[in-house]
C-alpha positions as a printed Julia matrix, in Angstrom:
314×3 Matrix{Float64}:
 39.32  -14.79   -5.56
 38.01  -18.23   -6.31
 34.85  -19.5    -5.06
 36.55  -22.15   -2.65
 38.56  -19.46   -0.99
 35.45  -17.23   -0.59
 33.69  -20.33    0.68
 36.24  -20.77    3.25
 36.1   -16.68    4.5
 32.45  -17.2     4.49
 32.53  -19.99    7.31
 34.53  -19.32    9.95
 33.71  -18.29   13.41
 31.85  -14.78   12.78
 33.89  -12.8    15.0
 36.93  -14.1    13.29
 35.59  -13.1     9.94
 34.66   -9.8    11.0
 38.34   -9.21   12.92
 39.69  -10.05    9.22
 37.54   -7.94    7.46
 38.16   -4.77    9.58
 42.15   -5.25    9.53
 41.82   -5.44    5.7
 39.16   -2.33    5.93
 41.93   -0.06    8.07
 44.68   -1.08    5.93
 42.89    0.47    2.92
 40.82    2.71    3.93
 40.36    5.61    6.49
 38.55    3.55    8.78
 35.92    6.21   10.46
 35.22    7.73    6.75
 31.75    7.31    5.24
 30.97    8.49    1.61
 27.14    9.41    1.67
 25.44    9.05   -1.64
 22.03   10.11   -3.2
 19.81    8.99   -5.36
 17.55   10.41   -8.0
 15.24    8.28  -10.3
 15.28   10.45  -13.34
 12.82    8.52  -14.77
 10.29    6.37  -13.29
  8.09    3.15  -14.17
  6.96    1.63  -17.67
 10.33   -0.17  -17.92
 10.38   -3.24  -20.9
 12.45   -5.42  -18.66
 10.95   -8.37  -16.38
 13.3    -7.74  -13.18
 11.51  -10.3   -10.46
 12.45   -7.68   -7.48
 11.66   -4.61   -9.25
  8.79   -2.18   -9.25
  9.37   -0.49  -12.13
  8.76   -2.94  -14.3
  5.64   -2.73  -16.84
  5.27   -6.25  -16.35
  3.76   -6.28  -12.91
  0.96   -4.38  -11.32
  2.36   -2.52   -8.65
  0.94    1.08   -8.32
  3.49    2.33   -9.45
  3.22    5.87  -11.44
  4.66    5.57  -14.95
  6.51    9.25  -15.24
  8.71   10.99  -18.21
 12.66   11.96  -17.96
 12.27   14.82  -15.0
 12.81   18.02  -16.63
 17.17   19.82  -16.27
 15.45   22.41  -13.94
 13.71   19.5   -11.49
 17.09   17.24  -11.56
 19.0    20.38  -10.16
 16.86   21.33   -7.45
 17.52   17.38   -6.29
 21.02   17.73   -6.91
 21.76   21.12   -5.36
 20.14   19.38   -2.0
 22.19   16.76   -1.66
 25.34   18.47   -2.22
 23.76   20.81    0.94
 23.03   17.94    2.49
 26.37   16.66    2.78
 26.17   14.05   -0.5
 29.91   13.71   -2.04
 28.09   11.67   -5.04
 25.01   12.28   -6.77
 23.43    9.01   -8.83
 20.59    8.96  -11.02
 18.36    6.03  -12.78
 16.22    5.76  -15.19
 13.58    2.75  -15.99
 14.96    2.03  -19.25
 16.65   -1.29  -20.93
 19.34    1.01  -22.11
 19.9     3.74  -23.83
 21.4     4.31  -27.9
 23.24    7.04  -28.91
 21.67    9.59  -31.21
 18.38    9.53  -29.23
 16.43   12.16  -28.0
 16.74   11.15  -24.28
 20.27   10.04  -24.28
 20.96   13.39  -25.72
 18.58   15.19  -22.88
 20.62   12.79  -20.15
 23.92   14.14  -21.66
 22.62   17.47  -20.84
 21.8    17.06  -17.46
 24.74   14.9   -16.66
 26.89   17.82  -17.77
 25.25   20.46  -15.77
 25.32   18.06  -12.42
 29.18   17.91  -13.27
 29.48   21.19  -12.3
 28.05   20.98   -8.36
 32.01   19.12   -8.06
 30.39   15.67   -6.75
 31.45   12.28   -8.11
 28.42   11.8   -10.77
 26.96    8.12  -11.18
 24.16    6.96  -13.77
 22.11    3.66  -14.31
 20.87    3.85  -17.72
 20.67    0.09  -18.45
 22.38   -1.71  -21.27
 25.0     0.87  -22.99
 27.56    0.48  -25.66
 31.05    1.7   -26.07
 29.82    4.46  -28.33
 27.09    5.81  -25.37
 30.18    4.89  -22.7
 32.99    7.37  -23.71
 29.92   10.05  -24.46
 28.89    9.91  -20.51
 32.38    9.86  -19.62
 32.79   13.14  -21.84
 29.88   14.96  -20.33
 31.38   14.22  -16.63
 30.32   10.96  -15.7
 32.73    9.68  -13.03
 30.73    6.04  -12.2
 28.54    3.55  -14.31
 26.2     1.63  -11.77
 25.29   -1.85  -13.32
 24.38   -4.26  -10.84
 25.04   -8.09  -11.44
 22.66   -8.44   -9.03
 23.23  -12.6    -8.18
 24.89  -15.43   -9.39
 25.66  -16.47  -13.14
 23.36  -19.53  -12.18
 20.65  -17.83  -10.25
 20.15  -14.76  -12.81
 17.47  -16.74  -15.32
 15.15  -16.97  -12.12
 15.17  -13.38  -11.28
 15.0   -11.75  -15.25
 14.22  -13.38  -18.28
 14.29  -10.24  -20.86
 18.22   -9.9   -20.86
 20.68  -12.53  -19.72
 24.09  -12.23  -17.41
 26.36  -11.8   -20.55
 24.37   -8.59  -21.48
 25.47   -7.51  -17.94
 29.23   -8.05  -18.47
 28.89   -6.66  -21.9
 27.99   -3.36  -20.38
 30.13   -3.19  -17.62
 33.46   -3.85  -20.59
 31.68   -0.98  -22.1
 31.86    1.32  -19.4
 35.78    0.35  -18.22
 37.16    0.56  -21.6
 35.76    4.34  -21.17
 37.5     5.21  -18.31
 34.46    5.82  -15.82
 34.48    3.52  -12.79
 32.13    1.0   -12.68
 29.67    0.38   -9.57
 28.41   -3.3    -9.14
 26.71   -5.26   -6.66
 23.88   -7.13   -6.22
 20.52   -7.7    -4.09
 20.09  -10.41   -1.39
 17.01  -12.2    -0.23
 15.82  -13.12   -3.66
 15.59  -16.77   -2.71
 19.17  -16.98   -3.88
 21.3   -19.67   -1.86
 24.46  -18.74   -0.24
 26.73  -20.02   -2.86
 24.72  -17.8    -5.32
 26.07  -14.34   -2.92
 29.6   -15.93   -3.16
 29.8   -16.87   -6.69
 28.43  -13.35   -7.21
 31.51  -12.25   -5.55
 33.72  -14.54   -7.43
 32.53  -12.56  -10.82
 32.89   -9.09   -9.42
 36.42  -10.26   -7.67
 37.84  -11.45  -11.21
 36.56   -8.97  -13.61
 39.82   -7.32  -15.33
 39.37   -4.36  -13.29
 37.37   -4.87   -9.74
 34.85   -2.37   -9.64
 35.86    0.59   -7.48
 31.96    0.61   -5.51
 30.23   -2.67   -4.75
 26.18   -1.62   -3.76
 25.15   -4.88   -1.48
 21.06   -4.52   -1.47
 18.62   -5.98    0.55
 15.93   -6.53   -1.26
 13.16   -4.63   -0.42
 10.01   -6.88   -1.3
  7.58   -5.02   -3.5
  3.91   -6.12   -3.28
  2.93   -7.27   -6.87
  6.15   -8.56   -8.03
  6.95  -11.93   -8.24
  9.66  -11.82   -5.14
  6.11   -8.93   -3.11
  6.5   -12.16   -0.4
  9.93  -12.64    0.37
 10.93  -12.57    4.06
 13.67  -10.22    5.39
 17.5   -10.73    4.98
 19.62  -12.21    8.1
 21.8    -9.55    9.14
 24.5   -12.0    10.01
 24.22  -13.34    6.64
 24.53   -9.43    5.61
 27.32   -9.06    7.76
 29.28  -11.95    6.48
 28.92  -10.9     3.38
 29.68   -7.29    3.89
 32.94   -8.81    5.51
 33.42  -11.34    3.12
 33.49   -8.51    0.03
 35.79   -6.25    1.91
 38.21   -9.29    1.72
 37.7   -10.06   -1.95
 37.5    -6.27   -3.18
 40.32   -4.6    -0.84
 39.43   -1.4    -2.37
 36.13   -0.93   -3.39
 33.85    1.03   -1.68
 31.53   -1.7     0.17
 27.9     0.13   -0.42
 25.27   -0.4     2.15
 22.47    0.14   -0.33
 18.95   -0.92   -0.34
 16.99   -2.54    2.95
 18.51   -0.14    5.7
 14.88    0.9     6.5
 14.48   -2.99    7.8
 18.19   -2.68    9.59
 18.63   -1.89   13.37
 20.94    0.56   14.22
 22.69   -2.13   15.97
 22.65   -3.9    12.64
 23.8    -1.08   10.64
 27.1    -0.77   13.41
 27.92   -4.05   12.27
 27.98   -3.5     8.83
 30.26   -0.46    9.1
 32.78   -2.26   11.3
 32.62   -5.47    8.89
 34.12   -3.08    6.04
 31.02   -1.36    5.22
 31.68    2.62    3.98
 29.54    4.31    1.81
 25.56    4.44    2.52
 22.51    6.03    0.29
 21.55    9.18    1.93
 18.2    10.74    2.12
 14.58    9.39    2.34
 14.32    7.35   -1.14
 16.24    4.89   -3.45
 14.61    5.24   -6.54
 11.24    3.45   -5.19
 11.95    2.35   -1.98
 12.21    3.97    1.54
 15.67    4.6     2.86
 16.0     6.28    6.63
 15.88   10.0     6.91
 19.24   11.96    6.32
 19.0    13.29    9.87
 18.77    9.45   11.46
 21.75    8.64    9.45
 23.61   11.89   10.71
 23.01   10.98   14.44
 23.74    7.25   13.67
 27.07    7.79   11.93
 27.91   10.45   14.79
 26.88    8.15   17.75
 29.54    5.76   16.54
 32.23    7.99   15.73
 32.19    7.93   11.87
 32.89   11.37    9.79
 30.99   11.79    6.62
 33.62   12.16    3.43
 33.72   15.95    2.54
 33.6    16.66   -0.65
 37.0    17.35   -1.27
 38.27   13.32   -0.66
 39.03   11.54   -3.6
């Protein structure tokens, strides 16, 4: 889609929008159907890069605990509970700029990634910057989804990191579709971005040569000792729009309702869903943020009449 068309979606009447976005939602999708998702951070803290938003990095003081690459035994326990739990996909990051192959931790990730395979959920990894060598290697193992965010706008991506640029961003993702794994890729709001930055964000995931088949929209979740520790909450009618606005623009992507749900009403969170919203993060952290408990989310999805995926959808 091109920007002025996604400018145009973007501005109508909201109720119109969202009456737009839900008849493109039904036409693709089982409309009550949720895919719940967890996430592991594999490895924690004492990354190189300067992400403005993002704990992790060694650049900022933040508290944050540098750990090692948790050990097969400690990933499995994790994984084995969300599959109980009811997750139908299992992600895991790790704090890294990327990883090479030949190296002892991309070799230790292979492992692990190959004995998560087994459990029979969709398995996604963030691993940073990857080539086309380390691509078809975690497609081999049992990969299914490469999560590399875009995060904002072409424009607005030199205010927000400084240590890699936008083009290192789109090198990876052609890396990981010329593999054959699916590619996951969305962004964060509320990083002092304008609006035009969220749509032209769009504009780049809507034209890539193949859309990518999950689109994670994340509220930022302010982290005190980062640069962006001050910024104020996220609209949710901005969120909505936006959830609606992607569900035009990507017909069949997932539309992930990542990051920020802990600062969401429940009335907010409805919204979202009917908008085109239909995959959430399940249980009670995302990586190094708080996420609601899988029991809230349970009730929630239940008191408005969604079913969780099972694990044997597609």
């Amino acid at each position: 889609m091109k920007f002025g068309q996604l400018q145009a979606l973007y501005h109508q009447p909201l109720f119109d929008l969202i009456s737009k976005s839900r008849a493109v939602h039904l036409q693709h999708w089982r409309g009550e159907e949720v895919q719940r998702c967890s996430l592991l951070s594999i490895k924690t803290g004492g990354c190189s890069e300067d992400c403005a938003y993002c704990a992790q990095s060694a650049h900022y003081s933040t508290g944050l605990e540098r750990e090692e690459l948790l050990s097969l035994e400690e990933v499995m326990t994790a994984a084995h509970r969300a599959r109980s739990q009811g997750a139908t996909r299992f992600c895991m990051g790790a704090a890294w700029r990327g990883v090479r192959d030949g190296s002892e931790k991309f070799e230790r990730v292979l492992e692990i990634v190959r004995e998560v395979s087994q459990l029979g959920m969709e398995v996604c990894v963030t691993l940073g910057e990857i080539g086309s060598v380390e691509a078809r290697k975690l497609k081999a193992a049992g990969v299914t989804a490469y999560n590399h965010n875009l995060d904002t706008s072409p424009e607005f991506y030199p205010e927000i990191v400084s240590t890699h640029t936008f083009q290192d961003r789109l090198d990876t993702i052609a890396a990981v579709q010329e593999s054959g794994m699916s590619v996951c890729c969305g962004g964060i709001i509320g990083m002092g971005e304008t609006e035009a930055d969220r749509l032209r964000m769009l504009e780049v995931l809507s034209n890539l040569d193949r859309p990518p088949e999950s689109v994670p929209i994340n509220c930022l979740m302010p982290m005190p000792g980062t640069p962006l520790g001050d910024q104020p909450a996220v609209d949710i009618f901005e969120l909505v729009r936006l959830i609606a606005v992607t569900r035009i623009a990507l017909p069949k992507a997932r539309v992930r309702l990542a990051a920020g749900r802990t600062r969401l009403s429940r009335e907010g969170q409805a919204l979202c869903f009917f908008a085109g919203a239909n995959s959430i993060f399940y249980g009670d952290k995302l990586l190094t943020a708080k996420n609601p408990a899988a029991d809230l989310d349970v009730a929630l999805l239940r008191q408005l009449g969604l079913q969780p995926q099972r694990m044997t959808s597609s």
